[in-house]
mmJSON file of the N, C-alpha and C atoms, coordinates in Angstrom:
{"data_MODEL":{"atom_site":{
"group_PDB":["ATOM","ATOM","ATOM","ATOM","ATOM","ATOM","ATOM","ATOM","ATOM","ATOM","ATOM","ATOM","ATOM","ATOM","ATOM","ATOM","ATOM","ATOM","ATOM","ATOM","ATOM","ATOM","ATOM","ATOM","ATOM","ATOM","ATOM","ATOM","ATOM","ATOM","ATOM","ATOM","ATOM","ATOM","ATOM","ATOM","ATOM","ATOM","ATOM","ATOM","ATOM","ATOM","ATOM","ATOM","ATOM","ATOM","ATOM","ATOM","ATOM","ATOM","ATOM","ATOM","ATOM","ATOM","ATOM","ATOM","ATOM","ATOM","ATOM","ATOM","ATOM","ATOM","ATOM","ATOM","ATOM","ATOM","ATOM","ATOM","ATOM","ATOM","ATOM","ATOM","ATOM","ATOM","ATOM","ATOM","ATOM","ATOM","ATOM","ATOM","ATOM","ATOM","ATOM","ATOM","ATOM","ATOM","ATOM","ATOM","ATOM","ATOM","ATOM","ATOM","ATOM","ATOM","ATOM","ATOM","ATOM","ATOM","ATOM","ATOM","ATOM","ATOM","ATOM","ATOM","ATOM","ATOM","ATOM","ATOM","ATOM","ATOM","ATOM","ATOM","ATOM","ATOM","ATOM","ATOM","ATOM","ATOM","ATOM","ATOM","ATOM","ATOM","ATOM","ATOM","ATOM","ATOM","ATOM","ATOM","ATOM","ATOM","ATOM","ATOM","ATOM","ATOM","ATOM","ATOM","ATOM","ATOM","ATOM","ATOM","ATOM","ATOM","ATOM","ATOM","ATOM","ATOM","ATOM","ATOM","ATOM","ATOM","ATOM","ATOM","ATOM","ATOM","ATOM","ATOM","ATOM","ATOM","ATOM","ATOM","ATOM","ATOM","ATOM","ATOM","ATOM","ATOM","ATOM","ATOM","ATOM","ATOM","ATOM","ATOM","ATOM","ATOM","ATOM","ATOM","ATOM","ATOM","ATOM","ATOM","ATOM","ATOM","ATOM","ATOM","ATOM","ATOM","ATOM","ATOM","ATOM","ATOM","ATOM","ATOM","ATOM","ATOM","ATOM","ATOM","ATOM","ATOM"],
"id":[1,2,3,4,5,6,7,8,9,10,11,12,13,14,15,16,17,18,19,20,21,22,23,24,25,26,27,28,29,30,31,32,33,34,35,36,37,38,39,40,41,42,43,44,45,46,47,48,49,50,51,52,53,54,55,56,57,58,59,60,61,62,63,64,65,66,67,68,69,70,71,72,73,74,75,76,77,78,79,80,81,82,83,84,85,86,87,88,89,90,91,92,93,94,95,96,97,98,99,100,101,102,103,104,105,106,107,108,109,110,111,112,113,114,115,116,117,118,119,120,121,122,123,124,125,126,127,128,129,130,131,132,133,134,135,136,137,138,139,140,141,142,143,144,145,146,147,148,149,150,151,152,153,154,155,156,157,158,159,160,161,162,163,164,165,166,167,168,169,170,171,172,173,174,175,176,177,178,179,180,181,182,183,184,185,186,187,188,189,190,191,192,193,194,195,196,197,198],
"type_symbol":["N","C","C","N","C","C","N","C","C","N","C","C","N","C","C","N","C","C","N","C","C","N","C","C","N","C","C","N","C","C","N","C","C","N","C","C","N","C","C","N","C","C","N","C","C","N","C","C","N","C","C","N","C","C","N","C","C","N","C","C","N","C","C","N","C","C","N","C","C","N","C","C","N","C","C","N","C","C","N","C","C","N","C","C","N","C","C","N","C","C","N","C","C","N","C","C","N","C","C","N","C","C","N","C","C","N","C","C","N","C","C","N","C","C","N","C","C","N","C","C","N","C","C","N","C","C","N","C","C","N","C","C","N","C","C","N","C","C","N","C","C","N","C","C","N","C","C","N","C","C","N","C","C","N","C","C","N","C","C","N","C","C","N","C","C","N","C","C","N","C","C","N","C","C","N","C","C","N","C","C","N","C","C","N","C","C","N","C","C","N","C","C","N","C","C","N","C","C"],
"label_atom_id":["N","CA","C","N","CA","C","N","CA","C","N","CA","C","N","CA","C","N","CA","C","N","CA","C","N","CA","C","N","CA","C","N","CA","C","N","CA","C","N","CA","C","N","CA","C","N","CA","C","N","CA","C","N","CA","C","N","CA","C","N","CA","C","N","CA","C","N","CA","C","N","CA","C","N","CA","C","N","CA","C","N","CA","C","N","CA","C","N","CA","C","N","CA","C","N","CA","C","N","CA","C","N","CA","C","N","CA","C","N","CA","C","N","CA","C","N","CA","C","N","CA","C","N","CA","C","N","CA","C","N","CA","C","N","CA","C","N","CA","C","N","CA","C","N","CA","C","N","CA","C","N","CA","C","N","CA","C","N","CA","C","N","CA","C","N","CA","C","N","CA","C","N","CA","C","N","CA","C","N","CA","C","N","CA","C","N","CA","C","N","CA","C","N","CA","C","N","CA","C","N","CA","C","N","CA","C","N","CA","C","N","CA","C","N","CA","C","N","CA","C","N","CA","C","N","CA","C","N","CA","C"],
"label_alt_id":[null,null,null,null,null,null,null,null,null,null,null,null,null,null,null,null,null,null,null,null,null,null,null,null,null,null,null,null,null,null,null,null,null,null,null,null,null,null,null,null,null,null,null,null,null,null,null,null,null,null,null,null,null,null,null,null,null,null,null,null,null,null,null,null,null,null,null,null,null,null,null,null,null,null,null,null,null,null,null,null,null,null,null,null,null,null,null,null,null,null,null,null,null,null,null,null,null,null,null,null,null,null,null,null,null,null,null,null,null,null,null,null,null,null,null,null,null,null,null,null,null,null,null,null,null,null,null,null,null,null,null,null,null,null,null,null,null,null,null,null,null,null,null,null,null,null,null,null,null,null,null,null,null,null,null,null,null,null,null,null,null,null,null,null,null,null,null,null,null,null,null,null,null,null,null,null,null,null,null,null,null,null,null,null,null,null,null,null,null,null,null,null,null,null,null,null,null,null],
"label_comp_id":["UNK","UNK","UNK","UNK","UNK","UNK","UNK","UNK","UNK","UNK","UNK","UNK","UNK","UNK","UNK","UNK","UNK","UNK","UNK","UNK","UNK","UNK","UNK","UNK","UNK","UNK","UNK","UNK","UNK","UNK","UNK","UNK","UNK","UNK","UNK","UNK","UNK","UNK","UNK","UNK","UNK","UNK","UNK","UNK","UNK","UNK","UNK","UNK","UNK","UNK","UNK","UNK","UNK","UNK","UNK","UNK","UNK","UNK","UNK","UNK","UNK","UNK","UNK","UNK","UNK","UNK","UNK","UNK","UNK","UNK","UNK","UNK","UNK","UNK","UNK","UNK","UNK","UNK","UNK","UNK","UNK","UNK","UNK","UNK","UNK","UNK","UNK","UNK","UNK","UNK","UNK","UNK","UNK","UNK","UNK","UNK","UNK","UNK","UNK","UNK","UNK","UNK","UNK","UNK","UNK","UNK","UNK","UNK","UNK","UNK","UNK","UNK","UNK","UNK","UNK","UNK","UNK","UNK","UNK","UNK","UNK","UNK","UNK","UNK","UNK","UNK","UNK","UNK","UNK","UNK","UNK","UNK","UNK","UNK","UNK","UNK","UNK","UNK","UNK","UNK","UNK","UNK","UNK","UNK","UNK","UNK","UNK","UNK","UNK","UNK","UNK","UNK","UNK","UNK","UNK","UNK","UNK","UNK","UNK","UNK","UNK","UNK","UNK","UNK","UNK","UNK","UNK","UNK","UNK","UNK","UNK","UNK","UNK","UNK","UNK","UNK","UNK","UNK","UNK","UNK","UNK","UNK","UNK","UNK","UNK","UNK","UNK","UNK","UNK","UNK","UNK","UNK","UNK","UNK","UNK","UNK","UNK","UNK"],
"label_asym_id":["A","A","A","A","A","A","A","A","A","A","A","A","A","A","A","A","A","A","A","A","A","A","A","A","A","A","A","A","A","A","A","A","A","A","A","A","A","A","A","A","A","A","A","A","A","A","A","A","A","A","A","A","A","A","A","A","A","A","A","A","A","A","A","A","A","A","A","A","A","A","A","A","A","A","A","A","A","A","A","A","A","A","A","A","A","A","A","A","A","A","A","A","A","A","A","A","A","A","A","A","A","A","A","A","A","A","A","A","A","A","A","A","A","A","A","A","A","A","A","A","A","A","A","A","A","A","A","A","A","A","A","A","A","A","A","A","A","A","A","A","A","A","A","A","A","A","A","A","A","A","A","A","A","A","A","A","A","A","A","A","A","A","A","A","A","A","A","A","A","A","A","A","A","A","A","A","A","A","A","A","A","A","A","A","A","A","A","A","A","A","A","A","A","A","A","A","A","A"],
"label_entity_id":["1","1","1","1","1","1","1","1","1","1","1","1","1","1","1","1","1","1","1","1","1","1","1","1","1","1","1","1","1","1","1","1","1","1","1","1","1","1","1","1","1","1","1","1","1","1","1","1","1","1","1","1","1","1","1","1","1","1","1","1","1","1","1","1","1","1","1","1","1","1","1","1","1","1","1","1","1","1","1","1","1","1","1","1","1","1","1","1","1","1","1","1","1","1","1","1","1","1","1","1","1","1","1","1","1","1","1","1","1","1","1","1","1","1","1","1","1","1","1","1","1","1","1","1","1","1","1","1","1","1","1","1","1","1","1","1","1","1","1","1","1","1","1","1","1","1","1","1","1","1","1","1","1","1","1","1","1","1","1","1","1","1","1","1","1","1","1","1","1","1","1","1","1","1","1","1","1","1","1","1","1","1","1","1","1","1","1","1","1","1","1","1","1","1","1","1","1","1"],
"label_seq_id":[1,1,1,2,2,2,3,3,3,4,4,4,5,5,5,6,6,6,7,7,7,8,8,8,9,9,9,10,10,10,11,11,11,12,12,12,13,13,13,14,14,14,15,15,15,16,16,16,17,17,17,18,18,18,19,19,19,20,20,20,21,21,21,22,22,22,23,23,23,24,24,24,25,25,25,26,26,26,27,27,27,28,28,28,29,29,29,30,30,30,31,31,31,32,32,32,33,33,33,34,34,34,35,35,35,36,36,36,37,37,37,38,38,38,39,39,39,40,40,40,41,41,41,42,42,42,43,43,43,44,44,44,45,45,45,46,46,46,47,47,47,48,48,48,49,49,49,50,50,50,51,51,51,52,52,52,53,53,53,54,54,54,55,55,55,56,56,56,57,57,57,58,58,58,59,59,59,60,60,60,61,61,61,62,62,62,63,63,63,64,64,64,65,65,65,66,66,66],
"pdbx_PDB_ins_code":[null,null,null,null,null,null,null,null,null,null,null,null,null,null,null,null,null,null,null,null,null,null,null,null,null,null,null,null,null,null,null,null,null,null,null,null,null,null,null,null,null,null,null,null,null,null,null,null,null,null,null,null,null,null,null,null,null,null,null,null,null,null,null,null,null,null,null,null,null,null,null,null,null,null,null,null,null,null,null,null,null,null,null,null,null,null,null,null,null,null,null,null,null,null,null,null,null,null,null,null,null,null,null,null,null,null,null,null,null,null,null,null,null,null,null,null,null,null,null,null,null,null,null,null,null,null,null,null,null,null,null,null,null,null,null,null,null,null,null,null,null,null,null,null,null,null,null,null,null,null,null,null,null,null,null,null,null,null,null,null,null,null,null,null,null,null,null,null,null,null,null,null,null,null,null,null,null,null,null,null,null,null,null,null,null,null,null,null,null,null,null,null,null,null,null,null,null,null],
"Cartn_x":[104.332,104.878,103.812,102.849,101.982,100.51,99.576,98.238,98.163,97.369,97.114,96.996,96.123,95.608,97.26,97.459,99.528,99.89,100.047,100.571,100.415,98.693,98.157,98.476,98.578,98.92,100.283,101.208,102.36,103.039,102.079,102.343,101.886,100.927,100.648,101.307,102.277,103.136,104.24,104.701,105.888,105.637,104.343,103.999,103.654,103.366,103.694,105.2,105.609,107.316,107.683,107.691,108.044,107.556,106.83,106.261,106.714,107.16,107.471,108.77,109.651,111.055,111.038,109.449,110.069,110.064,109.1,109.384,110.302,111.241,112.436,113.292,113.425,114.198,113.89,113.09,112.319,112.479,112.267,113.007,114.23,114.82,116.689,117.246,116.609,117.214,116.797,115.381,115.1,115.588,115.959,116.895,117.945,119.028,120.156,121.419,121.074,122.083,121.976,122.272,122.367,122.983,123.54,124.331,124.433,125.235,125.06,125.32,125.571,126.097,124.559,123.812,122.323,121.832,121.615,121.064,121.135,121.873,122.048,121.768,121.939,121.284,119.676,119.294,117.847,117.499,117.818,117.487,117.551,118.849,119.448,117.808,117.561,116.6,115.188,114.248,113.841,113.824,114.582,114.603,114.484,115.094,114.908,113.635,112.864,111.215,110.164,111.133,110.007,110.016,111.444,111.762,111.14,110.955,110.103,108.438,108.145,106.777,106.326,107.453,107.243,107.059,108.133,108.347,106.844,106.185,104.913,103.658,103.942,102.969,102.784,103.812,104.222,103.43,103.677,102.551,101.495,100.945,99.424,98.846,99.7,99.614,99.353,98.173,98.32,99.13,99.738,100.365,99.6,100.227,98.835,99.953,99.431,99.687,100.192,100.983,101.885,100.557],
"Cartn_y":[99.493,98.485,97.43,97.655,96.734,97.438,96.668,97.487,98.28,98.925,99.904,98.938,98.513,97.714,96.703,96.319,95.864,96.775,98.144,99.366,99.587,100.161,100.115,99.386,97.834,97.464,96.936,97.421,97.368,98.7,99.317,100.778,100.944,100.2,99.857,98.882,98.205,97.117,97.873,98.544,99.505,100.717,100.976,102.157,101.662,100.195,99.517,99.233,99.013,98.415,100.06,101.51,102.28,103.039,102.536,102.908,101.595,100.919,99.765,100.255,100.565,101.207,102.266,103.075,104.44,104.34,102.843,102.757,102.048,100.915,100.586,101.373,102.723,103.455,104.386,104.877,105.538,104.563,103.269,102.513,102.472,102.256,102.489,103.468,104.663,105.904,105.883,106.134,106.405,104.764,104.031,103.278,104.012,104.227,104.54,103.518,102.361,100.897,100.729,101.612,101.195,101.69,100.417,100.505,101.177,102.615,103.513,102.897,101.948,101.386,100.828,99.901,99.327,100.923,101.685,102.55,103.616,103.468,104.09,103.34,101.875,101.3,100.688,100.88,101.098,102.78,103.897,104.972,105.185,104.425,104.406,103.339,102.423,101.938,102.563,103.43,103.995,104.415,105.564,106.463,105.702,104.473,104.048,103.803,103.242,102.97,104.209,105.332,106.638,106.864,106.818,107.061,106.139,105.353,103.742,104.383,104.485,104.81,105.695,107.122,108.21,107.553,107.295,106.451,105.668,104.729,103.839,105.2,106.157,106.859,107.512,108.269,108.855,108.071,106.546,105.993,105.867,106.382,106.156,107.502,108.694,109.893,110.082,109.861,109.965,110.997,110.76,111.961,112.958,114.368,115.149,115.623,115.743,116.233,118.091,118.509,119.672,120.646],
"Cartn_z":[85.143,86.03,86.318,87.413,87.461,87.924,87.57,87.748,89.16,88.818,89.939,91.545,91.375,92.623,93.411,92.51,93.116,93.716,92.898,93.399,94.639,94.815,96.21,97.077,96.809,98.106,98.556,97.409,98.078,99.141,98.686,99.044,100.86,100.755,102.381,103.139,102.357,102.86,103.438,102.819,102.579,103.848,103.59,104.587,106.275,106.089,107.378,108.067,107.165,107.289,108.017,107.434,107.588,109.1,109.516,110.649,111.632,111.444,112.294,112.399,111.292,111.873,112.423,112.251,112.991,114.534,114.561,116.37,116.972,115.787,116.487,116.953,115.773,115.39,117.368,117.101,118.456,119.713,119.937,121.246,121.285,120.142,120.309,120.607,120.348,120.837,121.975,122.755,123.944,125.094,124.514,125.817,125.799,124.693,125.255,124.859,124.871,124.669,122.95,122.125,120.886,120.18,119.082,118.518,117.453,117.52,116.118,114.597,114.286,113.093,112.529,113.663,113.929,113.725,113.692,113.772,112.995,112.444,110.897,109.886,109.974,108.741,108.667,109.725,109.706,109.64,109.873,109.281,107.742,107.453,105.634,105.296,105.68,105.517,105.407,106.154,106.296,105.31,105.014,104.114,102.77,101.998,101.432,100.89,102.018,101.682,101.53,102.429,102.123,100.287,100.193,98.547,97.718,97.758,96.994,97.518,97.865,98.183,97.64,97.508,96.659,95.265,94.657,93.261,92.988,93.951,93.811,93.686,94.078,94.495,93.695,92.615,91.365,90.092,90.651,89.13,88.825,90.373,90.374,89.835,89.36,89.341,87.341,87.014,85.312,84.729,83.789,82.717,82.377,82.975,82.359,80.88,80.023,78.721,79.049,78.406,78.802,77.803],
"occupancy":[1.0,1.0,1.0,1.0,1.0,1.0,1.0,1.0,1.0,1.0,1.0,1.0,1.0,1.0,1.0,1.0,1.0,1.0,1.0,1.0,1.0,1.0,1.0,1.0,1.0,1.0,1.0,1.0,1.0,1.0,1.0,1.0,1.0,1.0,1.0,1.0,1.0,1.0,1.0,1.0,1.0,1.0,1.0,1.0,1.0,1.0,1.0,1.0,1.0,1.0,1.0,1.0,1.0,1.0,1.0,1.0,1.0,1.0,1.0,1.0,1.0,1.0,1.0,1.0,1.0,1.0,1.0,1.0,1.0,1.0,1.0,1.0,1.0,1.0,1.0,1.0,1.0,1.0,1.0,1.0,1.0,1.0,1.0,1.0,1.0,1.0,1.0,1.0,1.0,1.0,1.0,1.0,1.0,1.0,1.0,1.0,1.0,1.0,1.0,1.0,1.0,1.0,1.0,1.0,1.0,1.0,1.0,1.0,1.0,1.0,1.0,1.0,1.0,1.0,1.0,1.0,1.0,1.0,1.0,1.0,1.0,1.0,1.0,1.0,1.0,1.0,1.0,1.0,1.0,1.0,1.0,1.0,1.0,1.0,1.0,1.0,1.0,1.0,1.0,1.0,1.0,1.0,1.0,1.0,1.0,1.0,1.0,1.0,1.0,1.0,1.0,1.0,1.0,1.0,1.0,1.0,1.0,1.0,1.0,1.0,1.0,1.0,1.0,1.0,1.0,1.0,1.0,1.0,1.0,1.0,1.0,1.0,1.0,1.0,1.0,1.0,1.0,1.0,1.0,1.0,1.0,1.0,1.0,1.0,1.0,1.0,1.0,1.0,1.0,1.0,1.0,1.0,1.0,1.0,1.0,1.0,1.0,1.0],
"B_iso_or_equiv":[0.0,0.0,0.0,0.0,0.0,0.0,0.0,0.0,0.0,0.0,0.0,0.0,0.0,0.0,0.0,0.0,0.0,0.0,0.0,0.0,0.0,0.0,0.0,0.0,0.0,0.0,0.0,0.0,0.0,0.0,0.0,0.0,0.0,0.0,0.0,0.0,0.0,0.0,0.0,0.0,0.0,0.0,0.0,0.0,0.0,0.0,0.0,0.0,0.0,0.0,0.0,0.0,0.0,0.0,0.0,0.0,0.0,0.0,0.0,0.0,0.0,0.0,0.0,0.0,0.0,0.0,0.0,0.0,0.0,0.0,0.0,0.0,0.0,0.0,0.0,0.0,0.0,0.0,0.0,0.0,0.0,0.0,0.0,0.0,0.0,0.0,0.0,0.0,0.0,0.0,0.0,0.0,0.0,0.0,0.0,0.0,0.0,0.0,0.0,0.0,0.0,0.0,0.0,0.0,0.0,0.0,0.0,0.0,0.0,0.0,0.0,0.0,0.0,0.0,0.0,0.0,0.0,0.0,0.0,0.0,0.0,0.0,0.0,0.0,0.0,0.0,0.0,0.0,0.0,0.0,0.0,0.0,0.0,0.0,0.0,0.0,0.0,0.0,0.0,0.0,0.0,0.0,0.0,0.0,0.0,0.0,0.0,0.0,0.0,0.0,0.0,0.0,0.0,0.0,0.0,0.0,0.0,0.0,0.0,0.0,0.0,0.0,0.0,0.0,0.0,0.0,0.0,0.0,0.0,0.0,0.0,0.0,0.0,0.0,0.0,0.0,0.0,0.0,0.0,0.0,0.0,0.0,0.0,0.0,0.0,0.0,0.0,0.0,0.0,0.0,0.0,0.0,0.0,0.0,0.0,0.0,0.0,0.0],
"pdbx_formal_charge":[null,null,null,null,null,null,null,null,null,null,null,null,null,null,null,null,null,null,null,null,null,null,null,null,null,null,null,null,null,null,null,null,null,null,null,null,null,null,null,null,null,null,null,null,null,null,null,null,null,null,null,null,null,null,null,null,null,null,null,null,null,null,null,null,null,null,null,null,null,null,null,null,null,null,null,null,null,null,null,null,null,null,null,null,null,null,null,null,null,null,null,null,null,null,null,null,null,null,null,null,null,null,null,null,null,null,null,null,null,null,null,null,null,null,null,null,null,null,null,null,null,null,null,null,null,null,null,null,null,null,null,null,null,null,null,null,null,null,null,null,null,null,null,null,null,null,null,null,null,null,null,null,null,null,null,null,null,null,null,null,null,null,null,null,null,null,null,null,null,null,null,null,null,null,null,null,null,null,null,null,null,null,null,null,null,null,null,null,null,null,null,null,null,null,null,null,null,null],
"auth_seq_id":[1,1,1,2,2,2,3,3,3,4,4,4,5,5,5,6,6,6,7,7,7,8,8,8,9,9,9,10,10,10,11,11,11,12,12,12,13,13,13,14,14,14,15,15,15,16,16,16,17,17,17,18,18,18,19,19,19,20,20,20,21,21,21,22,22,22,23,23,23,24,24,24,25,25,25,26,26,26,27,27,27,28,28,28,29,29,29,30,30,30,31,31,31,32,32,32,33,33,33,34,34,34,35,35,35,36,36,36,37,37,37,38,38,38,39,39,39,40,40,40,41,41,41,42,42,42,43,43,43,44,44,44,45,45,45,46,46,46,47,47,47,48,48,48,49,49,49,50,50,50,51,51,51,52,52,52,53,53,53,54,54,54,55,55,55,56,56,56,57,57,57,58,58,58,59,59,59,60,60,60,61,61,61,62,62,62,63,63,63,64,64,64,65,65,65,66,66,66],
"auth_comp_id":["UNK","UNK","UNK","UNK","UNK","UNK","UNK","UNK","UNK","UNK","UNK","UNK","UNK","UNK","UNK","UNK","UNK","UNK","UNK","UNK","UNK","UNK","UNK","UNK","UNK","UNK","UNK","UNK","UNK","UNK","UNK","UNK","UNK","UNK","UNK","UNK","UNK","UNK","UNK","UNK","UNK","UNK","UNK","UNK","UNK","UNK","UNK","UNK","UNK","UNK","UNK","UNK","UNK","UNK","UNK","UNK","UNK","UNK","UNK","UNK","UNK","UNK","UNK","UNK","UNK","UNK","UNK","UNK","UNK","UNK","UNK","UNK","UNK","UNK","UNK","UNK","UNK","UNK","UNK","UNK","UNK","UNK","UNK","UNK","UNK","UNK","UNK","UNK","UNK","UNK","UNK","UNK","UNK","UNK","UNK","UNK","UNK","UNK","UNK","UNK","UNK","UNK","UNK","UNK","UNK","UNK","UNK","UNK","UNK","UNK","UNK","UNK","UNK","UNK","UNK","UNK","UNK","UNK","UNK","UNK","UNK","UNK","UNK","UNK","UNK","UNK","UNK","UNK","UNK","UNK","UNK","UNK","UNK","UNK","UNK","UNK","UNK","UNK","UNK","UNK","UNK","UNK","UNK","UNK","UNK","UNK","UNK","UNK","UNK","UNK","UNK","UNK","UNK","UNK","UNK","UNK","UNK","UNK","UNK","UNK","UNK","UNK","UNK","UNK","UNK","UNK","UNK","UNK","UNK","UNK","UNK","UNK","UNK","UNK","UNK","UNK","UNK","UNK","UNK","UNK","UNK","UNK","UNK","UNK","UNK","UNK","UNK","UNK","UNK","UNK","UNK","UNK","UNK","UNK","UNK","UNK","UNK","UNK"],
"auth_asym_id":["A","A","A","A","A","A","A","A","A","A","A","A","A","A","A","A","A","A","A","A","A","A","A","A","A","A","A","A","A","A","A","A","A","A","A","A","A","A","A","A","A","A","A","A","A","A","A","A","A","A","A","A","A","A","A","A","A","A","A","A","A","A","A","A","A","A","A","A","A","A","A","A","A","A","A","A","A","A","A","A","A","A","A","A","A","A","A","A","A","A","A","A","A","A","A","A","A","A","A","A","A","A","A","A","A","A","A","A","A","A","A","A","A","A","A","A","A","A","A","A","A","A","A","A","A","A","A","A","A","A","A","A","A","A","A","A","A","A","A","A","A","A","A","A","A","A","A","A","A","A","A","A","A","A","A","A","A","A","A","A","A","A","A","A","A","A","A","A","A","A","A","A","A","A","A","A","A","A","A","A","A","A","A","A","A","A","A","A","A","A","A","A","A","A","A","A","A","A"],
"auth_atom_id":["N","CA","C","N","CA","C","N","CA","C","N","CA","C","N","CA","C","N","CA","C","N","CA","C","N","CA","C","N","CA","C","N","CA","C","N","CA","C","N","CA","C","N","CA","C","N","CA","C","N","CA","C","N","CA","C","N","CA","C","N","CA","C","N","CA","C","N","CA","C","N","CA","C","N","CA","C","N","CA","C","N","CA","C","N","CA","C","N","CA","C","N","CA","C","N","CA","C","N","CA","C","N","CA","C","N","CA","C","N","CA","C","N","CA","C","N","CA","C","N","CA","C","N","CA","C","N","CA","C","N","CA","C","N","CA","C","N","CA","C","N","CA","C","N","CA","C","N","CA","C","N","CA","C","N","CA","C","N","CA","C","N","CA","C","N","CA","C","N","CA","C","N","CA","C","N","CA","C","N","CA","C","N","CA","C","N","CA","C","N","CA","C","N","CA","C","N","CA","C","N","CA","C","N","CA","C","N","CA","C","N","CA","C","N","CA","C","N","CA","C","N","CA","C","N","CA","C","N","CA","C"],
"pdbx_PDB_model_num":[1,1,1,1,1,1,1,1,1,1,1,1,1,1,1,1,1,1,1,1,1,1,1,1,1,1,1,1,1,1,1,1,1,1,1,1,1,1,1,1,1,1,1,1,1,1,1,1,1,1,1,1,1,1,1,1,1,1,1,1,1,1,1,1,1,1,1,1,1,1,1,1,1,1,1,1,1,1,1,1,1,1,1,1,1,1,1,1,1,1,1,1,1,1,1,1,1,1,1,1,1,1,1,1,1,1,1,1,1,1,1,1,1,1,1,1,1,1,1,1,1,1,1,1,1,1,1,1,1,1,1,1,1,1,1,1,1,1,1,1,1,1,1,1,1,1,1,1,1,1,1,1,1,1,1,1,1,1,1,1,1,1,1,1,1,1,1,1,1,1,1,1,1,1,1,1,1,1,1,1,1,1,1,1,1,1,1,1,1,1,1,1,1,1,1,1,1,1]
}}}
């Protein structure tokens, strides 16, 4: 895909984004006033980027020969 060093730092982009929803995600529940629809598609979200991060994280991982 793209050199390592891209990799890396999309991977901290991604791993920022993912921690920024886990505290929207975490103020919306603990007010109380939110909207479950809002709140499932930022969890569907979430999860999305954990999975993309795995995938980025997988290429940085060389082929070992069987």
């Amino acid at each position: 895909m793209k050199n390592e060093e891209e990799i890396q730092r999309r991977i901290v982009e991604l791993d920022v984004e993912h921690r920024d929803l886990d505290a929207v995600i975490e103020m919306l529940t603990r007010d109380g006033h939110h909207d479950q629809l809002q709140l499932r598609r930022l969890k569907k979200r979430k999860l999305q980027l954990k999975d993309y991060i795995t995938l980025l994280k997988m290429q940085l991982v060389p082929d070992v020969p069987a």
